[in-house]
N, C-alpha and C positions, 0 to 999 in steps of 0.2 A: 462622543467627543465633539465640540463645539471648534470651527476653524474659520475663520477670516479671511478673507483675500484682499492682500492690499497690494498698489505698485511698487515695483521696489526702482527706486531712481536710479541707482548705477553700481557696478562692478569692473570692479578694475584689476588686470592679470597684473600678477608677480611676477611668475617663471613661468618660463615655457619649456618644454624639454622636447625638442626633437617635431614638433606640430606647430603653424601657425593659428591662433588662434582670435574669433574676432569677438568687438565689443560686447554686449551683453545687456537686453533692456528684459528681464524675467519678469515675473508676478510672485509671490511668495507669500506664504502660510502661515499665519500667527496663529498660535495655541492658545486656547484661554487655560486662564487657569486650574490649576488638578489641586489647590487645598494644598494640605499637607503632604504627599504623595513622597517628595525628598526630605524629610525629615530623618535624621538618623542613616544615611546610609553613607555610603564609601565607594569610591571608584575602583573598579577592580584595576583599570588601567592607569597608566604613567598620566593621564590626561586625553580628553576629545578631541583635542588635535592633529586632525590628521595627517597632517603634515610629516611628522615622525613615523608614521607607520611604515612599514621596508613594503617594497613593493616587489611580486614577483610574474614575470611574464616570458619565462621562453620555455619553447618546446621543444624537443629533438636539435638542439642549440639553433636554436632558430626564434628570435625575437617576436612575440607574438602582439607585444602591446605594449604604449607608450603613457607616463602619467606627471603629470604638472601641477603644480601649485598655484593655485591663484586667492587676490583678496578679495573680503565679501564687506558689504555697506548696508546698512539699515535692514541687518539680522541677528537674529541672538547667536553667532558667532561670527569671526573677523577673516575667515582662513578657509579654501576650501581646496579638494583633488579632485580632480581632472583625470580621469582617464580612458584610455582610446585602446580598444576591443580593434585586430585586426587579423580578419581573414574569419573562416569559418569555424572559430570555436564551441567545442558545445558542454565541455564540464569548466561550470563557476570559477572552481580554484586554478585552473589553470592559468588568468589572470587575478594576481589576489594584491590586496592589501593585507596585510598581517599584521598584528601585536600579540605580545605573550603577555601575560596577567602579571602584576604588581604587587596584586595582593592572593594570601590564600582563599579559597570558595569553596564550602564544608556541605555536603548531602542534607539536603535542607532547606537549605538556604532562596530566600523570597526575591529574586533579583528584578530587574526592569533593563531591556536591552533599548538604545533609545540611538536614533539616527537622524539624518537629514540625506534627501538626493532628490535628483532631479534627471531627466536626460537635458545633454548642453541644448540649448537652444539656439537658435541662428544659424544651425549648420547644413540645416538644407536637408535633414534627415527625414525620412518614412517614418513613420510605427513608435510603438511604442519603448524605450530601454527598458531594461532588467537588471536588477544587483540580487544578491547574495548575500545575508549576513546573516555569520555562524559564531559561535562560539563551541570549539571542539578540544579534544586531548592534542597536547602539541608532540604527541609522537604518534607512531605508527600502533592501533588502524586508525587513529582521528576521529575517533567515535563525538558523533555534535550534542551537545545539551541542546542544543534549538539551532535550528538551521529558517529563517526566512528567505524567501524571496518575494521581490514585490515590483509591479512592473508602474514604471514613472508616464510622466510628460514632462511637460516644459516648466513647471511650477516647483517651486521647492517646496517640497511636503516634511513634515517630521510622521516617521512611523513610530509609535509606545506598542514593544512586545514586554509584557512578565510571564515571567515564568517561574517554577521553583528547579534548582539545582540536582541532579541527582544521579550525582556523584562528587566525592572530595577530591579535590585539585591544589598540592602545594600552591605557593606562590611560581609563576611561570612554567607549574605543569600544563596550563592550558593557555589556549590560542583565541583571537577573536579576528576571524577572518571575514575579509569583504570580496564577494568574487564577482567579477566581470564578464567570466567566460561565454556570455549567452550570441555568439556572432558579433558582426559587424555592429557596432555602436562607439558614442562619446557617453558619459555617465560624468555625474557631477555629485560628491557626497562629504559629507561636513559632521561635525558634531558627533562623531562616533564614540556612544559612554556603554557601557553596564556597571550600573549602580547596585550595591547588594546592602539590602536592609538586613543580612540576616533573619531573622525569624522575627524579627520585630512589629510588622506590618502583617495586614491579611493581602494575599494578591490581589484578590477585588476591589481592593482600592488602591489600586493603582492604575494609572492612563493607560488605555488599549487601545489603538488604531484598529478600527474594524477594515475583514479582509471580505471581500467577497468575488464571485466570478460571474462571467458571462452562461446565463444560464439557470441562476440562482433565483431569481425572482417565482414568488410562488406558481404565478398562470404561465410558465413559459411554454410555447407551446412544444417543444421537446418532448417535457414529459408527459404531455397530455398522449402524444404520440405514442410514447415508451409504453403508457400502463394503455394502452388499444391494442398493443401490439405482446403483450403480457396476457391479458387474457384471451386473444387466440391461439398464441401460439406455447404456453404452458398450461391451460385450462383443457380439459378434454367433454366431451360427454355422455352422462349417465341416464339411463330409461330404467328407474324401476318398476315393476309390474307386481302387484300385489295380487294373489290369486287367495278364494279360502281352497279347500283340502280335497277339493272334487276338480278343482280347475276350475270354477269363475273367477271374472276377474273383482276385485273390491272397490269400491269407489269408497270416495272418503277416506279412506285410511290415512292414519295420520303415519307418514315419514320424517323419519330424522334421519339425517350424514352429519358424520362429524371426525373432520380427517386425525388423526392418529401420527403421522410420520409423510415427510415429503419423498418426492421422489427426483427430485431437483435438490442435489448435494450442494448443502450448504454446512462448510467446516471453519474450524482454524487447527494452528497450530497445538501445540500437546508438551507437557514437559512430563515425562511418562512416568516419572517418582512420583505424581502426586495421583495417578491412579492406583497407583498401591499402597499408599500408605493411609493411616486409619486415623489421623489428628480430623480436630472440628476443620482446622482450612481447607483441606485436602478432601474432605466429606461433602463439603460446598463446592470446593471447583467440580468433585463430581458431580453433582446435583447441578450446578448449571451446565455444564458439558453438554450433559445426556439430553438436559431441558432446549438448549438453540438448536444444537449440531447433529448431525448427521454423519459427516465426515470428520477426519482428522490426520491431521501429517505429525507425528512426532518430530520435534524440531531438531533434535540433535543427535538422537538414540542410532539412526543408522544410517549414518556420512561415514568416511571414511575414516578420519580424525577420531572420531568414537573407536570404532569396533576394534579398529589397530589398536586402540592401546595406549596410543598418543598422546591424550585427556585423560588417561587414569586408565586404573582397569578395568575391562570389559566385560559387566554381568551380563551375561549372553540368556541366561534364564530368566531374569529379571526382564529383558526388553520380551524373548516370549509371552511372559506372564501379561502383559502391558498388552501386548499385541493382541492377544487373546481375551480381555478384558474389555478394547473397544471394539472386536467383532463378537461376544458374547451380546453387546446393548446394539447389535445394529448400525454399528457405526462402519462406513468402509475409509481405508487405511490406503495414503498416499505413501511412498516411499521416497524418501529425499535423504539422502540423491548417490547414484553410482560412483559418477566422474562430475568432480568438480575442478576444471584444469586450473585452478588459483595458486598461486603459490603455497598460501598461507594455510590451504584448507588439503595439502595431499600429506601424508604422512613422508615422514624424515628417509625411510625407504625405498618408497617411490623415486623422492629429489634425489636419492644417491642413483639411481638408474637413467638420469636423464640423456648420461650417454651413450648408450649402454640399451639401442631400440628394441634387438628383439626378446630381451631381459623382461623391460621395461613395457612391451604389450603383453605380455605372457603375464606378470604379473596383475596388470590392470584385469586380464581375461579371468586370472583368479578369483580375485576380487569378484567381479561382476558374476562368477558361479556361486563361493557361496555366498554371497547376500539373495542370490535366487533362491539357496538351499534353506537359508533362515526363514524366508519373507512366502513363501511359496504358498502356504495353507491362507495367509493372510491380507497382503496387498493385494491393492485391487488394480493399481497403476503406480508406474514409478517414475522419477525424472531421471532416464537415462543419463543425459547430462545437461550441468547446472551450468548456467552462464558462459556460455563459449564467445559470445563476440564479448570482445576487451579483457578475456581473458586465451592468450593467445600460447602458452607453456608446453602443452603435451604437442598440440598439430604442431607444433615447430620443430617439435625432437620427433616425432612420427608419423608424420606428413597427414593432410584431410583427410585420405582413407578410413584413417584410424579412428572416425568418429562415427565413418559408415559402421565398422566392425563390430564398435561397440555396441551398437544399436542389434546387431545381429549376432554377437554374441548372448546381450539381453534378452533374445525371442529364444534364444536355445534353454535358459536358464528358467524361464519363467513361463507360465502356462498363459496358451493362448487367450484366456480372458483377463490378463492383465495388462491394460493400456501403456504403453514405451511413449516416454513425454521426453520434448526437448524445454529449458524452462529459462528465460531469459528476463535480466533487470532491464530499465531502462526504458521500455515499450510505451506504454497506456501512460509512463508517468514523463511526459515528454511540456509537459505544460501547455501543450495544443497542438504543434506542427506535427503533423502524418507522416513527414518526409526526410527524418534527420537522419544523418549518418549511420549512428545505431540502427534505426530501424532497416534503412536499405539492408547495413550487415544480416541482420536479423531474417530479412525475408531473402537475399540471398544464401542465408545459411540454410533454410528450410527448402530452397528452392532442389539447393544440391542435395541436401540427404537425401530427401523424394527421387529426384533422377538418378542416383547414385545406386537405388535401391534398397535404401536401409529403412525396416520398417517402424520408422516413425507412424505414430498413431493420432497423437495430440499435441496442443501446443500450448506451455505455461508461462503465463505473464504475473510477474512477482508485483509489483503495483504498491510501493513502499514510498508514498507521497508526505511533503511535507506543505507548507503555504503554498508554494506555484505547483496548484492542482493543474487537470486537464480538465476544459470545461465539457461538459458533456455531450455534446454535439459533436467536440473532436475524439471523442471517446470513440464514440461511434461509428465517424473516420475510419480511425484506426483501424476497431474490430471490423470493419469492411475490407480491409487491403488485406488482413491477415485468413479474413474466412474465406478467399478467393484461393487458397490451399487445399478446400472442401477437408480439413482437418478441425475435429474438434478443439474449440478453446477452452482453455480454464484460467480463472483467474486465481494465482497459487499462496499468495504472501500481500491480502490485503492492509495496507498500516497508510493512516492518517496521521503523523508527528507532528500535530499544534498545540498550543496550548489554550488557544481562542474556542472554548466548547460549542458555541453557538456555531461559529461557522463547520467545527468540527463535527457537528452533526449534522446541518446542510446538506453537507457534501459527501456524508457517510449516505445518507437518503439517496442523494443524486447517482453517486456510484454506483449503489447498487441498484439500484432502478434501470438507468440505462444499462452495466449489462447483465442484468435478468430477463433485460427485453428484447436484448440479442439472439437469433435465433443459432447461430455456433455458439454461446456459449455454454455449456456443458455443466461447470460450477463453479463454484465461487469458495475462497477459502483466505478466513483471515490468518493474521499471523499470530494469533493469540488473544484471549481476553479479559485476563483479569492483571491489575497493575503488578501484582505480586511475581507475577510468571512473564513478562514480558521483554522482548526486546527491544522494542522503544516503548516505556512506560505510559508515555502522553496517548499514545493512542490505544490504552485499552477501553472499553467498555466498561469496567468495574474497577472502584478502587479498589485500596487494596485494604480496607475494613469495608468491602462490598457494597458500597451506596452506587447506585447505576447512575453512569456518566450522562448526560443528553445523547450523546451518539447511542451508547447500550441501549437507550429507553426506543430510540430509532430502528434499531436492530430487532430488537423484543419485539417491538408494533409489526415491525414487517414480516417477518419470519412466523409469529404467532398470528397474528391478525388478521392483517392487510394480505398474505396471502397464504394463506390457511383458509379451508372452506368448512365453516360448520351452518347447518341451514337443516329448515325443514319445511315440509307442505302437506298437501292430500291429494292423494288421487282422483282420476279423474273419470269419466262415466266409464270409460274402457278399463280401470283399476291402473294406471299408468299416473307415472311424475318425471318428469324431464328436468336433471340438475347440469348446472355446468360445473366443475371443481378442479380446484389444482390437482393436478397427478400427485398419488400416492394413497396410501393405505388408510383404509376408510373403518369406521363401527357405522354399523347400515340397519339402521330398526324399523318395524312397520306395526300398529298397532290398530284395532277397531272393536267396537264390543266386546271389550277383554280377554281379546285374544291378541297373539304377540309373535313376532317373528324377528328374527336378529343375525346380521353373518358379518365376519372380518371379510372386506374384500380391495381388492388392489384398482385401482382406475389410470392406467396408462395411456389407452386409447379409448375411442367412444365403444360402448359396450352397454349389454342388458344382463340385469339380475333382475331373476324373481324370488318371489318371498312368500311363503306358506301361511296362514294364519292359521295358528292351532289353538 
C-alpha cells in the first residue's frame, strides 16, 4: 500500500461530552488509489458515520469512559469520535462503540473492514493508543468473524482488513464493535465501513494495511539469540563407536542418523470423529496428524459439557476408541479439562447445586474420579482446572479451598505419572505488558495453590492471538516471571486469527521459536489444524481442500527440518563420530566394506552407542 503524508490545516470540535478538549494541528494519511477494489459492494452498516454508533462504557455502574463528536477538514470524511479510556481497563469491549448490521452477511461472503484512527494529539499523552475493531455475533458468546487491533500515533492512518465471512448473519444478527478498553488513553476514529462484495471479487484484490511487530525484522537479534539458546538447550550429544566383531574400533565408516519422532511434544487440538472414521477427509487429517504431531488434546471429547450429556449423548466407547488410536501411533494425550468454573461450560446440574456446597463438591469430586477412571490407561497430563481467573462461579459458592481440593482430589484419581495442570487465557497474549491485572491474578493464583499444597505440576498458557500479537521479547518476559514457579510450562491452545497470511506466518515462526527456546517450556500445542476442524478457521495451517497455508509451510519447515536432525559422516582414526541432535528417537546405521550395522535408539541426554559391523 502506497501512503502520503500531508498537513492537515485544521479541525474544528462540534461537541464535547463531559472533557475539555483543545485545538488540533494533525498530519494525516492519503491512500492512493486501490483500482476497482469498491465496485459492486454494499455497506453492511446504516453508514460510516460514527456518529450514530451507541456507545458503551460502565462497569460495575461505574462510568468508565467518556466520547465526543467532533468535525474533520481536508479528509475523506467530515465527522469523527473522540473517546476517553478512563482508569485501568484491560478488555477492548468494555469501552465500545457499537453498530448492528443493516444488511444480511451469508458464509462466504468477500468483505473489506475499513477504518480511520488516530491517538488525540496535543494532549500531552505518553506511548502509543490502541483500538479494537471486531465484527462479532450480537448475542451471547459474540463469537468475532475478525477481531483487529492496531496500535496509533498522532497521524490518521486508514487500516484495509479483508476477510472472508464464515458464518451467515441475518440482517442485525451481527455487531461491528470498536473497543477502547486498552487503559488510560484519548483515541480518535472515523470512517468506520464493511463493505461486502459478496463473492464477486477475489480477496487479493482488495487493499490490506500491512500489520507488523517489534521484533519481526528478519536479523533481530532476538532470534538469533532464541535459535543459540535451541540448540543447547534441546540438542543433546551423541558419540558413535563403530567397532568390527572382534572389538576394533573402524575408521571410515560411513554413519547415518536420521531422527524418527521428537521428544519435545509438539501437538494440537483433535476432533476425535475424524480419527475413526474411514472417508478420503478423515484419511488425510490422519495422515497429517501422525506426519506433525506428537501430542494431542481432544478438543471437546472430555469436558464436562460432553460426557454429561449436555451436547448430546455420550459415546463413552467411541471416545476410548479414539483414545486409544492416538496412543496406539505414539501420540501422548492431554485431558482438557476437569473443572471449568464458566458458566456456560458446567452442565445444568451442577448450576442447580450452586447452593447447595457440600452437594455441590461432592459432585465436582465425582466428576474428577470417573474422568480418572476413563482417562487413566491414557492421558499423560490433565488441565485440572481451565481458566479460574475471570472466571470466578464455583470459589464463590465453595470458597479458594475448593480448588486446592480439586487438585488433590485429581492426584488420588490419576496415576502418578500424570502431570495436574492449571491452564489459563489471557497470559502470553497480553500484547506486550508482563504486568497486567490478569497476569498478577494468574501468578497470584499459582502462588497460592503451591502454598496451599495442592499438587500442581505444570502450568498451561492458552495463547489464542489475534492482530495485537506479543512481540517476542515480551514473550519472553513473560515466560520468565511465570518459570520463577520452577513449574513446567506448556503452551496449550496455540491460534493466530488473521487473515493477513504473510504476517500470519511471521509470527507463527516467531512464536514458536521463542518458546521452543524457553528452557521451562515443556510443549507446545496448537488448537487445531486443518480449516475444516477448527475453531477459529483463519488460523489453521491447511485449508480446507488441504493446499498448506504460509503459516502450515512455517510449521512443516520447523518441526520437519529446521529441527529435526538427519546427518551423516565417518569415523574417525579411534572408529568414533560425535553428532549433536534434537532429542528423540533415532534409525542409526554404520556401514564399511560391505558390512552393515543398524539399531532404533532414543537420545535424550549425551550418550554412546556402539555398532558391530557384520
Amino acid at each position: 500500500m502506497i501512503m502520503r503524508v500531508i498537513p492537515n490545516r485544521s479541525v474544528r470540535i462540534l461537541t464535547i461530552v463531559g472533557v475539555v478538549l483543545l485545538a488540533l494541528n494533525p498530519l494525516v494519511v492519503e491512500r492512493a488509489s486501490f483500482g476497482s477494489s469498491s465496485n459492486n459492494g454494499f455497506s453492511l452498516l446504516s453508514g460510516a458515520d460514527v456518529s450514530h454508533f451507541a456507545f458503551l462504557a460502565t462497569m460495575n455502574h461505574r462510568s468508565i469512559g467518556e466520547a465526543s463528536v467532533f468535525a474533520v477538514t481536508d479528509q475523506p470524511f467530515s465527522v469523527a469520535r473522540r473517546v476517553r479510556t478512563l482508569g485501568a481497563v484491560e478488555q477492548p469491549w468494555a469501552v465500545q462503540l457499537i453498530e448492528k448490521t443493516a444488511k444480511p452477511l451469508r458464509k462466504g461472503d468477500v468483505c473489506l473492514l475499513s477504518f480511520w484512527a488516530r491517538r488525540a494529539p496535543g494532549l500531552g499523552e505518553k506511548g502509543a493508543g490502541k483500538v479494537a475493531v471486531y465484527l462479532q455475533k450480537a448475542s451471547p458468546n459474540y463469537n468475532k468473524m475478525i477481531d483487529v487491533v492496531v496500535r496509533l500515533d498522532e497521524q490518521w492512518r486508514r487500516f484495509d482488513v479483508p476477510f472472508v465471512a464464515d458464518e451467515t448473519y441475518p440482517t442485525a444478527a451481527a455487531e461491528l464493535g470498536i473497543g477502547f478498553g486498552f487503559g488510560p488513553q484519548v483515541v480518535d476514529v472515523a470512517d468506520v465501513n464493511v463493505t461486502n462484495f459478496r463473492q464477486g471479487v477475489a480477496i487479493d484484490s482488495l487493499p490490506r494495511t500491512p500489520f507488523t511487530y517489534p521484533g519481526m525484522e528478519q536479523q533481530a537479534q532476538w532470534r538469533r539469540q532464541a535459535n543459540e539458546r535451541i540448540e543447547r538447550i534441546r540438542k543433546s550429544e551423541l558419540v558413535v563407536e563403530v567397532l568390527d566383531k572382534v572389538g576394533n574400533p573402524v575408521p571410515d565408516a560411513q554413519v547415518s542418523l536420521a531422527q524418527t519422532s521428537h521428544f519435545f511434544p509438539f501437538g494440537t487440538a483433535v476432533e476425535a470423529s475424524r480419527l475413526l472414521a474411514q472417508d478420503e477427509t478423515s484419511r488425510r487429517y490422519q495422515q497429517e496428524l501422525v506426519r506433525l504431531f506428537n501430542r494431542a488434546t481432544p478438543e471437546n471429547e472430555l469436558k464436562w459439557m460432553a460426557v454429561s450429556g449436555a451436547w448430546g449423548p455420550f459415546d463413552r466407547n467411541a471416545v476410548i476408541r479414539c483414545l486409544e488410536w492416538l496412543k496406539n501411533r505414539g501420540i501422548s494425550i492431554r485431558g482438557h479439562n476437569l473443572v471449568w468454573p464458566r458458566r456456560d461450560s458446567l452442565p445444568p446440574p451442577v448450576l442447580n447445586l450452586l447452593g447447595r456446597p457440600e452437594l455441590l463438591q461432592r459432585m465436582i469430586d465425582k466428576h474428577i474420579n470417573e474422568m480418572g477412571a476413563l482417562t487413566t490407561p491414557y492421558v499423560t497430563e490433565w488441565d485440572v482446572l481451565n481458566e479460574p481467573v475471570g472466571n470466578p462461579l464455583l470459589v464463590e459458592a465453595l470458597g479458594e479451598e475448593a480448588m486446592v481440593n480439586w487438585f488433590k482430589t485429581a492426584r488420588g484419581a490419576l496415576p502418578k505419572s500424570c502431570r495436574l495442570m492449571v491452564n489459563q487465557d489471557g497470559i502470553l497474549t497480553s500484547g506486550g505488558p508482563s504486568d497486567t491485572k490478569r497476569q498478577q491474578e494468574f501468578q497470584s493464583l499459582i502462588a497460592y495453590l503451591i502454598g496451599k499444597g495442592a499438587p500442581l505440576e505444570g502450568v498451561g498458557l492458552e495463547s489464542h492471538f489475534g492482530y495485537d500479537v506479543t512481540p517476542p521479547e515480551d514473550l519472553l518476559t513473560i515466560l520468565d516471571k511465570l518459570a520463577d514457579f520452577g513449574l513446567p510450562l506448556e503452551v496449550t491452545e496455540f491460534t493466530l486469527n488473521v487473515t493477513d497470511e504473510k504476517f500470519q506466518a511471521a509470527y507463527t515462526r516467531d512464536f514458536l521459536t521463542a518458546c521452543f527456546s524457553h528452557p521451562a517450556v515443556s510443549g507446545i500445542v496448537l488448537w487445531g489444524f486443518w480449516q475444516g476442524n477448527m475453531f477459529e478457521p483463519n488460523a489453521a495451517l491447511y485449508r480446507t481442500d488441504w493446499t498448506l497455508k504460509p503459516n502450515g509451510q512455517v510449521v512443516r519447515d520447523l518441526l520437519l527440518r529446521q529441527w529435526r536432525t538427519e546427518t551423516s559422516g565417518k569415523t574417525d582414526a579411534s572408529g568414533q563420530l560425535t553428532i549433536r541432535g534434537f532429542r528423540g528417537d533415532y534409525n542409526l546405521t554404520a556401514a564399511k566394506d560391505g558390512k552393515r550395522a543398524g539399531v532404533v535408539t532414543s537420545l535424550t541426554t549425551d550418550s554412546t552407542v556402539k555398532l558391530v559391523l557384520e
